[in-house]
ZAMARGU-4260 file (C-alpha; in steps of 0.2 Angstrom, whole numbers, plus 5000, padded with zeros to 4 digits):
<rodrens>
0) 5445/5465/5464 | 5451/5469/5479 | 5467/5464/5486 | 5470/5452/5500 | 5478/5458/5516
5) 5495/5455/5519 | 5500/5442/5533 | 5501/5450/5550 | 5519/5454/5557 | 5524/5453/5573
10) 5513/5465/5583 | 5527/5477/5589 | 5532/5482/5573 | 5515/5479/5563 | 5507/5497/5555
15) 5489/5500/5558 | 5475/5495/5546 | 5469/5509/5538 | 5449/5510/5532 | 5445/5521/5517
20) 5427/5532/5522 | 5419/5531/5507 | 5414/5550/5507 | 5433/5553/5507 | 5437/5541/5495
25) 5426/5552/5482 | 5434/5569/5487 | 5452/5561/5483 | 5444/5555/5465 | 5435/5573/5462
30) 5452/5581/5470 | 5460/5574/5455 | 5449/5579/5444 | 5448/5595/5452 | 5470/5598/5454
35) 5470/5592/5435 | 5459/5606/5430 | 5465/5619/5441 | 5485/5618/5435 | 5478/5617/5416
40) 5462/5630/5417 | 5466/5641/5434 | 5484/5640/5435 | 5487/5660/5438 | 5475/5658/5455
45) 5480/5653/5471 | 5469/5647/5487 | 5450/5644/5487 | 5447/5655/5473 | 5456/5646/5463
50) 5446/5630/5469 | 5430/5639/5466 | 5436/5642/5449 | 5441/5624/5446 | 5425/5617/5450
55) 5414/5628/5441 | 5425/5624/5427 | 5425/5604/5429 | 5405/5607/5432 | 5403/5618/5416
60) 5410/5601/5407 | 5398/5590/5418 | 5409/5582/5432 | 5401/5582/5450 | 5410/5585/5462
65) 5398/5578/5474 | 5385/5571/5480 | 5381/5581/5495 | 5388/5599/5486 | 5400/5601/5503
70) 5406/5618/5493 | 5388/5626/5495 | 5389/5623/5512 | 5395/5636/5519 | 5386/5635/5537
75) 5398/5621/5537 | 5413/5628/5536 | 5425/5616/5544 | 5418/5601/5532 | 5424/5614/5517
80) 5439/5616/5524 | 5443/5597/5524 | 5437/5594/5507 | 5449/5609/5503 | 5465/5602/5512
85) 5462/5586/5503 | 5461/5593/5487 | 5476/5604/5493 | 5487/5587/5496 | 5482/5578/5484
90) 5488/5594/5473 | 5506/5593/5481 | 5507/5573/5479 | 5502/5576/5460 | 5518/5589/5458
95) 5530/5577/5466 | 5525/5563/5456 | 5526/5573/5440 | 5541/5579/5445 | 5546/5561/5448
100) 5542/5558/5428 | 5526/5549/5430 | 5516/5563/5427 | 5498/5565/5432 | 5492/5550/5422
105) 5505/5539/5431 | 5499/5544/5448 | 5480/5541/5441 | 5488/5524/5440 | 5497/5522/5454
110) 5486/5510/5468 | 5492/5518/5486 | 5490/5532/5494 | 5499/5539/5513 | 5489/5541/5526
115) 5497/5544/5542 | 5511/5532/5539 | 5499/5517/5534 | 5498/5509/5515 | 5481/5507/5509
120) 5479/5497/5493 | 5463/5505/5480 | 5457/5499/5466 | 5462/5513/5451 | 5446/5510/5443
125) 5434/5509/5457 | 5417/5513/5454 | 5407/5526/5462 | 5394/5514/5465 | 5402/5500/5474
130) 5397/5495/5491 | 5401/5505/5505 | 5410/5492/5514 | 5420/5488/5499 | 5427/5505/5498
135) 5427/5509/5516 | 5436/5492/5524 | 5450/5492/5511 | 5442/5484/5498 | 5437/5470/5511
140) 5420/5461/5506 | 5406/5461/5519 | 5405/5446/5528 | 5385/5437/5525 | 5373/5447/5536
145) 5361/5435/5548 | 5349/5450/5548 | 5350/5447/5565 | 5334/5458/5575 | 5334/5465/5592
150) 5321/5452/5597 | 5331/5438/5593 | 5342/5444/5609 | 5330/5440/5622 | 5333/5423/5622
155) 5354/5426/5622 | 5365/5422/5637 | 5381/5435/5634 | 5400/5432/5642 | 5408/5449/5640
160) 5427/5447/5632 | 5440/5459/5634 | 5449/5456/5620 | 5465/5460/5627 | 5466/5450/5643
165) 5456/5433/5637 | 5468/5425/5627 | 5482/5424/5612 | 5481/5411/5596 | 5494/5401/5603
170) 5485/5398/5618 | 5497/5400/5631 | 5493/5399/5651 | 5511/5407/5657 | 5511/5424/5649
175) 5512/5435/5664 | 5502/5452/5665 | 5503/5465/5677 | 5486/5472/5678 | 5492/5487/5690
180) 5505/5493/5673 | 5489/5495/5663 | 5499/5490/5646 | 5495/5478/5635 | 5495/5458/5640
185) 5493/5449/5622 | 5475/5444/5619 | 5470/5445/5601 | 5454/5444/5592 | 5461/5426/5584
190) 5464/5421/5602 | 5446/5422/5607 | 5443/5410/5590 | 5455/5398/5598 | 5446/5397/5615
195) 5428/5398/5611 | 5425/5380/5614 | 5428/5387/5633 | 5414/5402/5631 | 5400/5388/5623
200) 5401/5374/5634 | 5395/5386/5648 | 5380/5389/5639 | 5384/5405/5632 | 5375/5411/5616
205) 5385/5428/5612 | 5400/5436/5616 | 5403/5453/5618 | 5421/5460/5615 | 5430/5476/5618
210) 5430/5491/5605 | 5440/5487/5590 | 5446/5504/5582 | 5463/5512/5584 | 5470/5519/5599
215) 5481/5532/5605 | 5500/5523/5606 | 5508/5531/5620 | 5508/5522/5638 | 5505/5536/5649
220) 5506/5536/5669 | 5486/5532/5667 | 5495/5515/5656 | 5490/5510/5639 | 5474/5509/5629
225) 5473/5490/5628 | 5454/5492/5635 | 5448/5500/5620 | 5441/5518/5626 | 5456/5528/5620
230) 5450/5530/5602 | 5459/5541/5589 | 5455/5535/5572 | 5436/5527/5567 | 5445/5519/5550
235) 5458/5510/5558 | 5459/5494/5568 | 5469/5490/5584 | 5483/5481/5578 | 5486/5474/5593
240) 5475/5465/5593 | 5475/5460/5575 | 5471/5463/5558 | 5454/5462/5547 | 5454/5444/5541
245) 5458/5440/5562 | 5439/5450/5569 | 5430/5443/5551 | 5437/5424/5555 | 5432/5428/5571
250) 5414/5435/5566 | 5413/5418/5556 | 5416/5407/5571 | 5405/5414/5583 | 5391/5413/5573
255) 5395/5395/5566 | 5391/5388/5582 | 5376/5398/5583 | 5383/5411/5592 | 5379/5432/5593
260) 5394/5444/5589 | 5392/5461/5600 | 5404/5474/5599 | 5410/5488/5611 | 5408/5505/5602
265) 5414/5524/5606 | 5405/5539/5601 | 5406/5551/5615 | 5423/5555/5612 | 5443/5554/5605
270) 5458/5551/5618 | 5474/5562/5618 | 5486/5558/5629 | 5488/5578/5637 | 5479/5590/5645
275) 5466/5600/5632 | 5480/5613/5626 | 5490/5600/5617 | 5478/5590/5607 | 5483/5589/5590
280) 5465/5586/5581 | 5473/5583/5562 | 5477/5566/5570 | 5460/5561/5575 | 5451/5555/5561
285) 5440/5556/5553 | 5439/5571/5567 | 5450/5582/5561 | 5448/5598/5567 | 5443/5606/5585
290) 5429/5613/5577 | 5420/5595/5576 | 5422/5595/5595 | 5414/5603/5611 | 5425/5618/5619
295) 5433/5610/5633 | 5423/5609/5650 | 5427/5596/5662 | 5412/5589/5670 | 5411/5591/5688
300) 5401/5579/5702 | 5391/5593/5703 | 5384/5591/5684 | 5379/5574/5684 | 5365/5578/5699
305) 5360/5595/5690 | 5366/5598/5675 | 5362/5586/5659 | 5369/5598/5648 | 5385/5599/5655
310) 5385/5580/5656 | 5381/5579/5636 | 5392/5593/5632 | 5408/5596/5643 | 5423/5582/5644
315) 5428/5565/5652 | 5447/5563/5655 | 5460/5573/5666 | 5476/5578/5663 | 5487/5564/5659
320) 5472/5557/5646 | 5459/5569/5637 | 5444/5563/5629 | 5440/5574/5617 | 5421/5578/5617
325) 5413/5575/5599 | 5398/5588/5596 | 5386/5574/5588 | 5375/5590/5584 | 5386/5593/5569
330) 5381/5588/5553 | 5398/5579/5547 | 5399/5569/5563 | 5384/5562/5562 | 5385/5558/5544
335) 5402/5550/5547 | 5397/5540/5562 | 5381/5534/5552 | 5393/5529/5539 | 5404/5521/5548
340) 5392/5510/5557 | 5383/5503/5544 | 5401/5498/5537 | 5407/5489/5553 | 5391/5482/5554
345) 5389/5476/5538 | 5412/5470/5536 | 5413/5460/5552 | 5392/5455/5552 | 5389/5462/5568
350) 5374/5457/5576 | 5374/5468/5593 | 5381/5485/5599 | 5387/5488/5617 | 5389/5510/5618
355) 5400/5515/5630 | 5396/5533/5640 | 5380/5533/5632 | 5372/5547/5643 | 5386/5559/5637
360) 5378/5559/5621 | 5362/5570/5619 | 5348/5556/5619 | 5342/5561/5599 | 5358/5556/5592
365) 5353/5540/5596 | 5338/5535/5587 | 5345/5536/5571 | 5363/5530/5575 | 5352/5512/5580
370) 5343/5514/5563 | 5359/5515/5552 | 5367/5503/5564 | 5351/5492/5560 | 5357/5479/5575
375) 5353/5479/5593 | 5360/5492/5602 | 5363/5491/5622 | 5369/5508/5631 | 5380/5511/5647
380) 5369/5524/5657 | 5379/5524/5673 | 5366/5529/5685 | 5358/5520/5697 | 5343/5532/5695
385) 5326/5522/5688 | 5320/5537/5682 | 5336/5544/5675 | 5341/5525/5664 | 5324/5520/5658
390) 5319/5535/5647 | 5335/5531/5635 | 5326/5517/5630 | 5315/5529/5619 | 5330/5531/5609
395) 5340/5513/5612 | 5336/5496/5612 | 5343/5492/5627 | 5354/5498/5642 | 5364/5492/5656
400) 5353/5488/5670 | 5363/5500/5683 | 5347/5502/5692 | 5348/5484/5696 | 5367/5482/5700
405) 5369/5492/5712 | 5353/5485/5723 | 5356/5466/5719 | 5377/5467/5723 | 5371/5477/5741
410) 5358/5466/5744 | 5369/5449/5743 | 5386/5456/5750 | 5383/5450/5766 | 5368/5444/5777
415) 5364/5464/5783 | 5361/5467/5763 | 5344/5476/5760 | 5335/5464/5750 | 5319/5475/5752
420) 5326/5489/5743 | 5331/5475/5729 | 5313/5470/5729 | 5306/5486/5726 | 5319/5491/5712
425) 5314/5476/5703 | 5295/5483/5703 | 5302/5502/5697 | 5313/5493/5684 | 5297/5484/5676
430) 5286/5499/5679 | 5297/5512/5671 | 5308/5504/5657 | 5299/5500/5640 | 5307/5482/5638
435) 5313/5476/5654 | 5316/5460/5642 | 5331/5470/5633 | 5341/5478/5647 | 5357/5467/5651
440) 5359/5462/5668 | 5377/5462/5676 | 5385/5460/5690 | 5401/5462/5687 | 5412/5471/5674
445) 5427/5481/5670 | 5421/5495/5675 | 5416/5489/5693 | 5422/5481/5707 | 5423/5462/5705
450) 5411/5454/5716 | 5423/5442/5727 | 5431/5461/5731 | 5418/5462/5741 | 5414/5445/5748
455) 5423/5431/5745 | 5410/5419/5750 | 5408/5405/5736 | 5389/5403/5740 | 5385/5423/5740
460) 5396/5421/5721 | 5385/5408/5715 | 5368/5419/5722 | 5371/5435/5713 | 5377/5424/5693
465) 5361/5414/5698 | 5351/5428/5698 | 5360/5439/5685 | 5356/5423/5674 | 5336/5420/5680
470) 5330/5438/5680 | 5321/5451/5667 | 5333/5456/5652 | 5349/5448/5643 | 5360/5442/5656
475) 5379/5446/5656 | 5394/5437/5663 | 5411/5445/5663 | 5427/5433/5660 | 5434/5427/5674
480) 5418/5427/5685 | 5418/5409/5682 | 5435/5408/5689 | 5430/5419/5705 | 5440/5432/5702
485) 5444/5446/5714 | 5451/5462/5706 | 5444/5475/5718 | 5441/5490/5702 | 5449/5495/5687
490) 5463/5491/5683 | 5463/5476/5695 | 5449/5469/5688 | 5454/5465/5672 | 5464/5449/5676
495) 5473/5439/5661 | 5460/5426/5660 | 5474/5414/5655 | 5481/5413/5672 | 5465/5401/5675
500) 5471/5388/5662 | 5455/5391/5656 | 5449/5377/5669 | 5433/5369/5666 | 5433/5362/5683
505) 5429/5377/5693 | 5414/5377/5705 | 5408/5393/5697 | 5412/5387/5680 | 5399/5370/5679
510) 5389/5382/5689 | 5387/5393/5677 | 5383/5381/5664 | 5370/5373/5675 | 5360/5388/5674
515) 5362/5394/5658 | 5359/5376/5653 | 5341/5376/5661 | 5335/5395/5655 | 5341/5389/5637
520) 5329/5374/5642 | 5315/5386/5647 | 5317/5397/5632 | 5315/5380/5620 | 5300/5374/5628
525) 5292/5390/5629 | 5298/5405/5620 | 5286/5417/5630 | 5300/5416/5642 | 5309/5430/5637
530) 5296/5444/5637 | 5288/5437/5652 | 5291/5447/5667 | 5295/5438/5682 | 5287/5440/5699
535) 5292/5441/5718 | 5282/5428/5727 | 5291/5428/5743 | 5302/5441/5752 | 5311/5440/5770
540) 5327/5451/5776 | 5337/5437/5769 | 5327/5429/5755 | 5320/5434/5739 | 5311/5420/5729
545) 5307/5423/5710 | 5296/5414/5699 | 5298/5417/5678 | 5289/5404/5666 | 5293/5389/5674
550) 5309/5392/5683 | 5308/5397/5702 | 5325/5403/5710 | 5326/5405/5728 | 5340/5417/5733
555) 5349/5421/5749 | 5361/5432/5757 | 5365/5421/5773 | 5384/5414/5764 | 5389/5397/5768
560) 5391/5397/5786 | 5374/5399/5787 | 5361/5386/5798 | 5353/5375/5787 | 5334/5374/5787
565) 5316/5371/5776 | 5306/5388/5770 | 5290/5383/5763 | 5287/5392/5749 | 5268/5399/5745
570) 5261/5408/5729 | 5273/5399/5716 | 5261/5393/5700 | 5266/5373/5703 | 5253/5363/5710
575) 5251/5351/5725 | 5259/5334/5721 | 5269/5342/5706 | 5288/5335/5707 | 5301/5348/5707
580) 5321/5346/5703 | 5331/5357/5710 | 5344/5357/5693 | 5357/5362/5704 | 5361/5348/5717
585) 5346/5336/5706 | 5339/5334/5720 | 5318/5333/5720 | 5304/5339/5727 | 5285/5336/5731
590) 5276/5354/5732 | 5264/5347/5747 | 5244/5348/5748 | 5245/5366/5755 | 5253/5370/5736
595) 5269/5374/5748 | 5288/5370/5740 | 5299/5363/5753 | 5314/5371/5751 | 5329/5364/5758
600) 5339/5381/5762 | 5360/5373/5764 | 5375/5384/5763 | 5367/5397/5757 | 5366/5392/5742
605) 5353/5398/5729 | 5342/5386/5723 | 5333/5383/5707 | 5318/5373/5703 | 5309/5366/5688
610) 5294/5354/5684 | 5303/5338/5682 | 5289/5331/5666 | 5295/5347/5656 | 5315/5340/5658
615) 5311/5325/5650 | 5323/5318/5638 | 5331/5336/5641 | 5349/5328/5645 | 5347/5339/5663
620) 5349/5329/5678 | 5350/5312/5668 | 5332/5316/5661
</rodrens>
């Protein structure tokens, strides 16, 4: 049975929680085996010879080693040289403990082992054939799996979390949080638990959250790692931001209220806080060794117009912050990562995946990363290129729909914003990606300039979530959009969503609520929503109108100052006499005899109709 975890301390002090690959756990069992025989049978032979010896000894008697036979393989050398190291240390902890007087029968039934300063608490008489989970969480059971499928995400609404700036258990509104010191603010995993009330009641149906695994520890001029992107160690959590039971109470909240759990995940690479030259690698685990990584190349501006390789295979980082390049071509690292997926998955009941730096992975790593994962899987391919993001979803669900950003945000910045060029992205997107239905839409996150940065105008704010919400794909909403944040770029736009008070009475925030409220409508009357692909019907160099299913947004880049007028509005699917709401203002409309929609164009605002029969006893608008 495994053992509960112990209560949390204070965060400053509290040790990282260590996870047990279930690979390694059976080379410390075999190593056992193998020091026992080796000081009894092959005592006179030092080094790998006497190794070799020792195992075909034990196998002469009919214990295997393992399953994979790692000592046969020697084209993979460095994966030998693990399984030799731990066989090595497990050798020296088996002298001290004899020489202690417990003898190798009392460390067979001690229950801890060391690693890196951590305890980790193992059953003595686990079996080989226990979960994967069991052994590789600490002995922590899996959580129930929803066998949640990729196409149950078209219908979710996500609001993008990061973990350490949204909030603390204790809810507090005063904590202060420099975001220019880059450090650490507070938020926790059970913090997000105590606020979801605040994500639901805007209509959201998932949340995504940063990565969760164990980060370098040293604040560097570059600041701290609270982000999540700084990874050093696949088994451990981020105590910072909690412990085990804190991420699986909060897997069992979101998804008791119906609710999606996406998580943040690193592949690409491991963070060192030094140039190249002084990376110690027996501290990135399960990584280990330099061999398990890419010789170092930085990638240059030049490489991400001409060179893919280089993109896939040199590094990220400076300086002051190394990321490590993982080679995902090598054998152990893929194993491992397929290992470790299917554990986080199956511990914390994961229903999505968000991969960070997607593109510097080489795109067949990915196809069978998403089959271990079993989940959706969403990547960041930063480029703005059509023809460069689609193809990776040949080998991933989703991506982030880059493409679009970058159009959409110029296009509503101010009323000189090119809203043909948004226009005829939005035909390239459909025409080039697989799914368009499974990209996620975003205009704003921590990775880009906050959207007030670079207009402040309430009515442009309220354009660009409208459509974020209303377009193709899976829209996203990064905290503190509803509370019209303006951090102009990292690290300033990763505001303490605290300092809010987490008010409900924001424009933006009932805003936000409105529209998801009458998309969720949309997807309940008519599921077809979500893989229907929506369709310009009218275009000006200020206004784009959109009709999907049975909603039809009208969107403009004029602001508030703006004159107010009428645009009748040809080719929607609604016919003469049909009554309208605009679900925004609750205002209706008549389309008129010519089959036109009078829309009443005020303050710039975007506007959002839908056939008033189908919101009957809907609860929107008092219907």
């Amino acid at each position: 049975m495994a053992e509960k975890p112990l209560p949390p301390t204070p965060r400053s002090s509290r040790a990282p929680e260590v996870f047990i690959c279930k690979e390694l756990e059976v080379y410390r069992e075999s190593g056992l085996q193998l020091a026992d025989a080796w000081r009894n049978d092959s005592p006179q032979v030092a080094g790998s010879e006497g190794i070799q010896r020792a195992y075909e000894g034990l196998e002469s008697k009919g214990v295997r080693i393992s399953s994979t036979e790692i000592h046969k393989q020697d084209e993979d050398a460095p994966l030998k040289r693990k399984w030799q190291w731990i066989i090595l240390g497990t050798i020296a902890t088996i002298v001290i403990a004899v020489a202690v007087g417990g003898g190798v029968g009392g460390y067979l039934r001690h229950k801890k082992i060391s690693h890196q300063s951590a305890n980790v608490t193992v059953p003595v008489n686990a079996s080989s054939t226990s979960s994967t989970a069991d052994r590789y969480f600490n002995s922590t059971s899996p959580l129930p799996s929803l066998g949640t499928k990729t196409s149950q995400w078209r219908g979710r609404s996500i609001y993008q979390v990061m973990t350490d700036r949204f909030g603390d258990a204790d809810k507090s509104t005063t904590s202060t949080c420099d975001t220019a010191a880059r450090e650490y603010c507070g938020g926790t995993w059970a913090g997000i638990s105590a606020n979801l009330d605040y994500i639901q009641n805007m209509g959201f149906t998932a949340i995504w959250i940063s990565p969760v695994t164990a980060q370098l520890t040293q604040n560097t001029s570059e600041g701290m790692a609270y982000h999540g992107y700084w990874q050093q160690n696949l088994f451990e959590l981020n105590p910072n931001f909690g412990n085990v039971s804190d991420l699986q109470a909060l897997s069992t909240a979101v998804h008791s209220r119906g609710m999606y759990l996406m998580l943040d995940v690193v592949v690409n690479h491991f963070g060192w806080a030094g140039n190249e030259t002084t990376i110690n690698y027996t501290i990135l685990s399960p990584f280990d060794d330099e061999s398990y990584f890419h010789t170092y190349c930085p990638i240059t501006s030049q490489d991400y117009a001409f060179d893919q390789e280089a993109v896939e295979d040199c590094w990220l980082g400076d300086n002051t912050v190394s990321l490590a390049d993982l080679n995902t071509t090598n054998p152990f690292v893929i194993s491992t990562y397929h290992t470790w997926i299917k554990s986080l998955v199956s511990t914390f009941a994961v229903d999505g995946l968000r991969i960070d730096t997607a593109k510097h992975v080489q795109k067949s790593f990915w196809s069978n990363f998403t089959s271990a994962a079993g989940i959706y899987t969403m990547g960041e391919v930063l480029s703005g290129e059509v023809n460069y993001t689609c193809p990776y979803q040949s080998y991933l669900d989703g991506v982030l729909n880059y493409p679009l950003y970058y159009p959409l945000t110029s296009a509503f910045q101010n009323s000189s914003g090119n809203i043909t060029s948004l226009v005829s992205t939005l035909s390239d997107i459909q025409s080039s990606c697989n799914d368009t239905s499974l990209l996620g839409t975003f205009t704003e996150n921590q990775d880009v300039p906050r959207f007030p940065s670079l207009n402040p105008d309430l009515s442009l704010a309220k354009t660009v979530i409208a459509f974020t919400l209303l377009t193709d794909g899976i829209p996203i909403i990064y905290q503190g959009q509803e509370q019209h944040f303006g951090g102009s770029g990292d690290p300033y736009n990763r505001e303490a969503l605290w300092s809010s008070s987490y008010s409900t009475k924001s424009l933006l925030y009932g805003f936000i609520g409105s529209v998801n409220q009458i998309r969720n409508q949309e997807i309940y009357k008519s599921p077809d929503y979500v893989t229907e692909v929506s369709k310009t019907i009218y275009s000006d160099a200020h206004t784009i109108a959109m009709q999907k299913g049975n909603i039809l947004g009208v969107f403009s880049n004029l602001g508030a100052n703006s004159t107010n007028y009428t645009l009748p509005l040809k080719h929607s699917s609604f016919k003469a006499n049909m009554t309208l709401v605009e679900v925004i203002s609750c205002d209706n409309v008549t389309v008129n005899a010519k089959g036109e929609v009078p829309v009443p164009m005020e303050e710039g605002l975007p506007k959002i109709f839908y056939p008033a029969v189908t919101l009957q006893k809907s609860g929107i608008c008092f219907m």
